[in-house]
Structures are given as C-alpha cells and as structure tokens.
N, C-alpha and C positions, 0 to 999 in steps of 0.2 A: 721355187716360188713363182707364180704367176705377176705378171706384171703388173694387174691391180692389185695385188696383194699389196697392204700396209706394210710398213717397217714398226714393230712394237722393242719401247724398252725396256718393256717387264712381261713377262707370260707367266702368268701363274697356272698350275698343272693341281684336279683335286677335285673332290664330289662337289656339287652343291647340293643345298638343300633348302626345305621352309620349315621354320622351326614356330612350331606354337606355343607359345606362350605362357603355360595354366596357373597362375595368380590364387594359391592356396596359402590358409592362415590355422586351418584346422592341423596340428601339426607338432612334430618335435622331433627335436634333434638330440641324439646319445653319443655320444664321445667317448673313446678311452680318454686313460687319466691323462696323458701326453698329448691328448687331443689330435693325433696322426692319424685314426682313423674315427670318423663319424659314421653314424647310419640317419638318415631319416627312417621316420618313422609316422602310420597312419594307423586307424583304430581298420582291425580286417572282417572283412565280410559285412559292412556297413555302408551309409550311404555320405561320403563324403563331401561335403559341401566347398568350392574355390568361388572367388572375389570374381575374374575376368578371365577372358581368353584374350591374345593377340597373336598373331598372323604377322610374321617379318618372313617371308621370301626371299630367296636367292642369298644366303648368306652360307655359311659352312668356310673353315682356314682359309681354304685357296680364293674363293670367290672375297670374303671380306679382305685379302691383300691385294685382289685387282682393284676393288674400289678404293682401297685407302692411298695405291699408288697412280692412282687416277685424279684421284682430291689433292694429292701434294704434287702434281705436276710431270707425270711422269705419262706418257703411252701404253697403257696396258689392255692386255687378252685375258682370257680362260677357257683354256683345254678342260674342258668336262663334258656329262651327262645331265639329260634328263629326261623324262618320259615326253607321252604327247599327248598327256592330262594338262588339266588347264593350270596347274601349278605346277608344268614343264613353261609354258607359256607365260605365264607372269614372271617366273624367276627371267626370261629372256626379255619381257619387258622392263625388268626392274634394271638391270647389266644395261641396257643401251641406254634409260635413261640417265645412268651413269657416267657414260661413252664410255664402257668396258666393251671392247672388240668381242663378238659373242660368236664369229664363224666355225671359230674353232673345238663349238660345245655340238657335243650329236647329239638330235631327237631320235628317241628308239621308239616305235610305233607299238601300240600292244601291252608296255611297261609303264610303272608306275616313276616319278619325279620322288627323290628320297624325301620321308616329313618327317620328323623328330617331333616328340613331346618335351617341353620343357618343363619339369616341374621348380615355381619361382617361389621360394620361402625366404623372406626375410630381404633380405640382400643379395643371397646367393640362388644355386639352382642346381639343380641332375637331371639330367639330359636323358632319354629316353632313346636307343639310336638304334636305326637299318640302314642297311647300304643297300642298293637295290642288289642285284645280281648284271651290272650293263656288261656287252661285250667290249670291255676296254682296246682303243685304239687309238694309237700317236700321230695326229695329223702334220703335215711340213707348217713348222710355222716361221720358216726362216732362221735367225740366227737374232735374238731379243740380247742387251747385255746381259739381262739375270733370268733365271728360270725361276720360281719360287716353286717348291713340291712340298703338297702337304697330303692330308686325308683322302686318301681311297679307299677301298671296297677291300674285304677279305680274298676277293677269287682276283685280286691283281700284279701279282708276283709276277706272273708273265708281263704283264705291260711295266713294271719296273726293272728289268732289260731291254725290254725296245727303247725306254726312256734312255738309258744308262747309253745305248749303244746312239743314239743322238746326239747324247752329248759327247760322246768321243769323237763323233764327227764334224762336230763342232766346238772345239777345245776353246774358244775365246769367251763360248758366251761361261759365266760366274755361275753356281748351284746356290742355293742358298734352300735346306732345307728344315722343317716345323713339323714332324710326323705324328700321324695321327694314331688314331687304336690300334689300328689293326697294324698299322707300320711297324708301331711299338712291339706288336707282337711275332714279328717276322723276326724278331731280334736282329742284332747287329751280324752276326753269322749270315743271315739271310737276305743282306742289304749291303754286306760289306762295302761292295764297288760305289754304292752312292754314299756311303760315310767317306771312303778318299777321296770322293770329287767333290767333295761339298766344301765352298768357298766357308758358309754359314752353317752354322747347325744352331737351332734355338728350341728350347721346352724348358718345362719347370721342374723343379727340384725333385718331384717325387718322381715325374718321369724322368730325368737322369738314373737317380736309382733305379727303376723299371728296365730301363734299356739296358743300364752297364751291370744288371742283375747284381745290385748292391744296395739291399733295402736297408742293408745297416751302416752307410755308410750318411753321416750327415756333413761330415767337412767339405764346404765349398769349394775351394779350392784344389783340393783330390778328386772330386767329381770331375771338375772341370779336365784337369788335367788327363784324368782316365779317358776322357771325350777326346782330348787332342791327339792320345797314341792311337784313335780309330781313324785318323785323315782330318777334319776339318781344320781348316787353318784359322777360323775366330770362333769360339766357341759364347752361346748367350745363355744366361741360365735364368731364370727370371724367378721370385719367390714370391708370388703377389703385392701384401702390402705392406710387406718388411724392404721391399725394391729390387734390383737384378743386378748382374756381374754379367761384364764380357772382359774375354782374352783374348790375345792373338799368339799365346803359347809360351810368349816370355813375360807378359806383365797381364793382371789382372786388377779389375776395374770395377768398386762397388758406386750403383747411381742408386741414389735414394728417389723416389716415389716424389711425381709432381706433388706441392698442395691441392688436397680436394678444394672446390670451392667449395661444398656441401657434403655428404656424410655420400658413399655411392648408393644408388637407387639398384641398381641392377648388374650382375656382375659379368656377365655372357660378351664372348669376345675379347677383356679385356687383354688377354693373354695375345689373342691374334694382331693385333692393335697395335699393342710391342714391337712383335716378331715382324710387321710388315713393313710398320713404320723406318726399324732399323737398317732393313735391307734396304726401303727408299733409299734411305740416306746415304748409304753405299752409293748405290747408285745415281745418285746426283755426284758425290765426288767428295762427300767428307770423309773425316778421318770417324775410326770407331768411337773416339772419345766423343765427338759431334754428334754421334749417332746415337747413343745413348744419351745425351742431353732430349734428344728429339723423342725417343719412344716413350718416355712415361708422358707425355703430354698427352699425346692417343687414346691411353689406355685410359687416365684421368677424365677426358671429355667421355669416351666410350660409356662408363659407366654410371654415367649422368641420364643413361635413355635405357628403353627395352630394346633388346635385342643387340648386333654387334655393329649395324652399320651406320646408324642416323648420328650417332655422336662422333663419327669419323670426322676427322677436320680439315680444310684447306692449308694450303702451304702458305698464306698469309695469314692464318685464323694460328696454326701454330705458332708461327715467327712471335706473334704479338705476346701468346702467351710467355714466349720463351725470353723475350727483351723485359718480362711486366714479371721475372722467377726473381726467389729470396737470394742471395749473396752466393748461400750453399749447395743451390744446386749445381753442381759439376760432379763429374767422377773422381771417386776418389780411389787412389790406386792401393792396392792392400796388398 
C-alpha cells in the first residue's frame, strides 16, 4: 500500500453496471399452479408499446453494497470494471458522488461499460444481462475488515483465485459473500475454497436450491444447514416478502419483513439492500440478531424508488425507522 493510499472498512469486489429501466404495461404473466415458476409473457413479432424508460448508473451487488456501506457510515471501495464509454464515466461519477473510493475500478480503453435491460411489469422485473468480457485483475487494496464478493463475469474463475489467494494473505480481514449468475453457476465444486472462507454467505431460497443442486428441497432449515457443511460460518437466506433467516450453525433466526409504508413500487435491488445492510452491521460490531433487525429496513426503503440505490438509507434515517418498528419486529428464533 502506498502511503497515500486510504485505509477502507469495507471493499466490495463485483461488475458494475447501468441498468435501464423499460416501464411496460402491455403484458402478462403465466405461472405454474405452485406459482415457483412464471414466464412473462409479450404478443411476438409485433410492436410493443412501454410507459417510460429510466437510466440508474453505476448500480449491480457489489457496487449497490459500497454505497449502502457508505450511507450507514462505514469507509467503502469497489474493485470493478468499466469501459471508456461515457457510461464507464458517469457510473465513476455517480461512486464519487457517493464517496465510494473508485481507484480501485479499471477503465478498459476500446470496451463497452456493462448495460442491462430492465423489463419493469407491475412491481417486479427480468433483467436482461451481459457481462462485458474485462480482463479481470486484483488491485492491493490493503487489508479493509470485510471484503464483500458478489457478481462477476463468466470468463472470471481465474480472478476468483487470485482473490481467494489475498485473502489468505490476509486472514483478519472477514469474506462475506452474495454470488451472482454466473457464480451460481461455477457451483460450489468450482468455488469450494471461497464457500470455507466465507465469514457470510447470503441469497435467496431458490438460489440455495440452485447452488446446493436441491430444487426439491424447500425446508428452510435443511437449506441452511446444507450451506453451513460448505464453510460459511453465518449463513442468510432471504425469501422476499414472506422475510429472511440467518444462522450461525447452532441456532436459526426468522426476521419478519419491515412494514411497508406503501404497497412496493419497484422491486430491483431489494435483495442487495439486505445482504449489505447485514454485513454493515457486522461490521459496525453487532451481533447477528442486530443485524437482521437492520436489513429489512433497506430493502423496505429500497423499494419505495426505481432502481436499487436512491432508496438506500442513512444510518440515522434507519436508526429512526428502527426506534418508530411495531413490538414484533425482532427475530424470532425457530
């Protein structure tokens, strides 16, 4: 580390992107009976009419848990990518506006900054995604308490070794990992060494089953449990708006869902919102059970707005909601 170099208490490691927006009504949605899998659905080879387009920059896991650990008070970076199109440049405008430490993101000359389509029906959305092709590389970023590792690129298998071999060199700082598609698809085989190192592991029910190849498995607590024999020592499972569980291997913990104040607008992010929130919390110095008070608060503002990062909230903007919660909100141990 060079002697200008900052000291950071959080680095988050993971693509970014600009995700647009597309505000369609012409539309429907088909379910099985179980309702586990849907499709949208559009009329094909016709001219489809949407409501709006919007433009949120610099957002994707990693980057939305630098800023969320930046609003609740913490020091944060982001080891990423992005092109040297001019939406490589605003996402590096939007990070400093932040004061997300951005040294540590490369501009690749010639390549494209990744841009997701959003398709937004209703409440929810399907994400349209690319990962560019960058040549992934681990800059010294010192020694941060937590790394946070999320969404990369399918050709990065190599760079989740050099990662894995940092952090053996640096065994104090905490993993705390939220893996993305392609992660997911590396399986647990292909990632082993960072399922043992990981302080954190966080996703949602269906990605459990995904990862621990157990689409029929729905017991919560067997999920969990299959997650703790791959290493992570507090496992988070989150199930949208039924609420989430975390463990620490001996005892498991269901948090029920802040109250909305309004019905949610927009669903994008909520998940990440969670998963950063809780590791803040970590990292400030509470216990799990604190910490899980703290994340559905996130996720709650989150989807009060488009996109995953304007409804992120301050660490006094949450405090307030959390002193202003019904009786029942705590975890409750199962």
């Amino acid at each position: 580390m060079s002697m200008s170099q900052k000291q950071y208490d959080f680095v988050a490691i993971g693509d970014t992107v600009t995700d647009a927006f597309i505000r369609i009504k012409d539309a429907s949605v088909h379910c099985s009976v179980d309702k586990e899998k849907c499709e949208i659905c559009f009329r094909f080879a016709d001219k489809v009419p949407y409501e709006e387009v919007y433009i949120v920059p610099a957002v994707g896991n990693s980057a939305n848990a630098a800023v969320s650990a930046t609003r609740l008070g913490l020091e944060s970076a982001l080891v990423s990518n992005v092109g040297s199109d001019y939406f490589g440049k605003e996402c590096l405008d939007v990070l400093a506006a932040e004061k997300v430490g951005t040294e540590f993101i490369s501009i690749h000359r010639g390549q494209k900054t990744n841009y997701h389509y959003v398709l937004w029906y209703e409440d929810d959305r399907t994400i349209l995604i690319k990962h560019e092709q960058y040549p992934y590389a681990l800059p010294n970023f010192d020694s941060p308490k937590w790394v946070y590792l999320s969404s990369l690129g399918g050709n990065s298998s190599e760079f989740h070794e050099t990662a894995l071999r940092y952090l053996e060199s640096h065994p104090e700082i905490k993993l705390a990992f939220q893996p993305g598609t392609f992660q997911m698809k590396m399986g647990i085989e292909g990632l082993k060494k960072i399922y043992e190192r990981a302080e954190v592991f966080i996703c949602n029910k269906e990605e459990y089953q995904r990862v621990l190849q157990k689409p029929e498995e729905h017991d919560i607590k067997a999920l969990m449990a299959a997650m703790h024999e791959q290493g992570p020592k507090i496992t988070v499972l989150t199930d949208g708006p039924k609420g989430a569980y975390a463990s620490d291997g001996a005892s498991v913990y269901f948090m029920p869902p802040y109250p909305d104040e309004k019905p949610p607008f927009e669903r994008t992010g909520a998940g990440d919102a969670f998963s950063s929130t809780f590791v803040v919390a970590l990292a400030l110095g509470m216990s799990m059970e604190d910490a899980l008070r703290w994340a559905p608060i996130n996720s709650m503002s989150v989807v009060q707005y488009i996109g995953a990062r304007e409804g992120l909230l301050t660490r006094e903007k949450l405090e307030e909601y959390l002193q202003n919660a019904p009786a029942d909100y705590r975890p409750k141990k199962i």
